[in-house]
Structures are given as C-alpha cells and as structure tokens.
N, C-alpha and C positions, 0 to 999 in steps of 0.2 A: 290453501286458502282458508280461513278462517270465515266458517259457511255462515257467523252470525252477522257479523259486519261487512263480508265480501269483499273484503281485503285481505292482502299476502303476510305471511305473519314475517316480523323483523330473522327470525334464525332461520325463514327459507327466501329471503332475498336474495339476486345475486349479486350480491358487497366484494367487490376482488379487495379484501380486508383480511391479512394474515397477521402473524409476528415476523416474518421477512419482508412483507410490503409496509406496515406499520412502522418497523423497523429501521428500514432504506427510506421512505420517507420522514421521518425524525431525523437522520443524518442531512437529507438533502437540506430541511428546512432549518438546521441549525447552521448549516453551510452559507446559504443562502443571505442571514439575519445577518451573522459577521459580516459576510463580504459587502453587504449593503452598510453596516452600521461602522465597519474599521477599514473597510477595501479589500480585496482581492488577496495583497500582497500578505498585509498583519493575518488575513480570513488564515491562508494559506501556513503561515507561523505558527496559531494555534493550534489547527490540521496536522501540522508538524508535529506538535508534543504529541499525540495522544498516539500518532505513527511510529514515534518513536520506543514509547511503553512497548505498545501492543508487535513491535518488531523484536522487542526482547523478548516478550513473554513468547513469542514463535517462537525464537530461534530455541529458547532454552527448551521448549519441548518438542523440536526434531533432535537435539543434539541427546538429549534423555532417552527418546523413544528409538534412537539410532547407535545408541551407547558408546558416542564420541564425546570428547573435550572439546573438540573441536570441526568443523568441516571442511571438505575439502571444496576444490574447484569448483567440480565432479557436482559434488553431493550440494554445493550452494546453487549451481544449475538449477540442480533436480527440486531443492525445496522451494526455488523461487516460481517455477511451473508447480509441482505441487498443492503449495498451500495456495495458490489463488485457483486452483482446480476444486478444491476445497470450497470453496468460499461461492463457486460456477463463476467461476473466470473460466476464460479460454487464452489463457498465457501458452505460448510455442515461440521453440529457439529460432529463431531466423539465422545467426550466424553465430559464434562464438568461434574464441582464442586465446591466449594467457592472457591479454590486455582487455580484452570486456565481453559482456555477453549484450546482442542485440534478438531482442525479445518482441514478439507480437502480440496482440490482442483481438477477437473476437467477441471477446463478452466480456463485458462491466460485470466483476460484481455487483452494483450497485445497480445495472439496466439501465432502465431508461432514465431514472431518480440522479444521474451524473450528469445529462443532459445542462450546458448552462452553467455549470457549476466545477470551475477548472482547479478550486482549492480540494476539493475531494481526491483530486490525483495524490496530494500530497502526504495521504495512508501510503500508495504504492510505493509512492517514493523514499520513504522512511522506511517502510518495511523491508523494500528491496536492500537499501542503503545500511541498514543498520546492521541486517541478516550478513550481506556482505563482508560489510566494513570489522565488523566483528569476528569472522572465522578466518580474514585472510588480511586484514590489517588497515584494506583503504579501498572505498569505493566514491564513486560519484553517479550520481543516476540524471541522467539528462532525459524528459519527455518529449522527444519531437513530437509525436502526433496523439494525440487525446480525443475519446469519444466524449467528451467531456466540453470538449470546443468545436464538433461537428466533425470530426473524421469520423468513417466507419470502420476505421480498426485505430488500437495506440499502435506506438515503437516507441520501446523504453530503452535504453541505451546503459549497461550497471559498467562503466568502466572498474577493470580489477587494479589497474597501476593508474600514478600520476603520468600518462606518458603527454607528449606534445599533442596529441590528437584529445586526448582528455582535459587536459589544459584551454583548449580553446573552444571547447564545446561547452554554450551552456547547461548549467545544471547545479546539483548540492552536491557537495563531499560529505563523504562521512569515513573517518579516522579511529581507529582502534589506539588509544593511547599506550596501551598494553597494560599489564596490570599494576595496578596503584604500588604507588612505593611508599614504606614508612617513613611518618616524617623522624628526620632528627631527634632523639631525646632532649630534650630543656635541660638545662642542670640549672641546678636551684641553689 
C-alpha cells in the first residue's frame, strides 16, 4: 500500500496480466474482429495461413532437432502430441492405424481465450495437416468436437490416406506435391 495516499500501488495489484494471457488474448480478439467483420468461414481462411507458416516452421525444427529428412508415422504421432504439449495442450491418441490417427483434447492451448471462437481451431488444423501432409504425402484433419464451440474436450481426426472413410468425413486436406520440378528450359 502506498502509506501516503492509501492506495495499492499499480506493480502490487492482482492484474492476471502476463505475456501468455496478453498474448492468447490478442489472438482471440483478432479472431473474433474477422469473424465479425469477413464471417466465420473467410475468419477461418486467414487462421489458415498463418497455421500453415507456423506448421512449417514446426515441422522443420522436429525434423532438424530429430535429424531426419523426413518423418515417420510413428514420429508424426509423437510430434503432433508433442508440440501442443509444448504449447499446454493436452493432445492424447485415442486410436490410430496406417489410415489416421484420432486424437483428443483436454486443454486448449489457448484456455479459456478459444471459447466462442471456432476460427482459432484452424492453427491446429494446419499444423496438424501440414505436419502430416508433408512427411507422409496426404492428410486431412476433420474437427468433430472443439472446445472452441463448447465441448469439454476436442477430437481431431489427421486421416493419413485418401480412403472412403476420409472421403466422406468433413474436413481440409492437405497434399505434399512432392518436390518441385524444374521447369523446362526456354530456347531462345
């Protein structure tokens, strides 16, 4: 307390004010702005780019820090648990098999700040997706359930092939073109 005025001084308030809550709250409220100002859908497409960067820049530092070219099943399993452990997810396998891995959720990275705000899945879904789609050639991430839209856990679904079950579930694909080919020479 501050014994001349008898008030609490601003650095011993209790402000729940970090760079993780300040942080996650920036996200929600730019989340929020789109889906109010372009809708849901476009909110969710821009969500998308930035998932898609930030799913490369993951991938290439487990693939660096695991000193592969590439990953496997196995190891795409593990880094998709992993990095949202990282991040205080609570991602866990609920099922997998060569055709997809179904994934659960206890904790939002994001917390409570995802509440409302169902364009924000669309980091996991890129990330998941791109992480995938990039070490094993083709994924599709379908969200049945989001804490995001009031469930108290997600299930994220990373199909590994095109199969018919992946086919009819909605969701995004994402395809590994393989690597760029040169073009043609010009003759001049």
């Amino acid at each position: 307390m501050d014994h001349q005025e008898g008030r609490q001084r601003a650095d011993q308030a209790d402000v729940q004010l970090n760079r993780d809550v300040f942080t996650r709250t920036l996200i929600r409220e730019l989340a929020g702005t789109l889906e109010d100002v372009v809708g849901i859908e476009e909110a969710s497409g821009y969500i998308s780019l930035v998932g898609a960067s930030i799913g490369e820049q993951i991938n290439q530092s487990y693939k660096s820090a695991l000193q592969v070219s590439s990953l496997s099943r196995d190891q795409v399993r593990d880094v998709l648990v992993d990095l949202k452990r990282r991040i205080e997810g609570d991602f866990f396998v609920i099922e997998e098999n060569d055709n997809k891995i179904v994934l659960g959720n206890r904790q939002c990275p994001f917390a409570e700040k995802v509440v409302g705000r169902p364009s924000m899945c669309m980091m996991t879904s890129n990330v998941f997706g791109h992480i995938a789609a990039d070490n094993l050639g083709y994924s599709k991430v379908a969200l049945r359930e989001t804490i995001a839209d009031g469930a108290s856990e997600c299930r994220v679904i990373v199909y590994l092939r095109p199969t018919a079950e992946a086919q009819a579930t909605p969701g995004r694909e994402y395809v590994n073109p393989g690597p760029a080919r040169p073009s043609p020479a010009k003759q001049t």
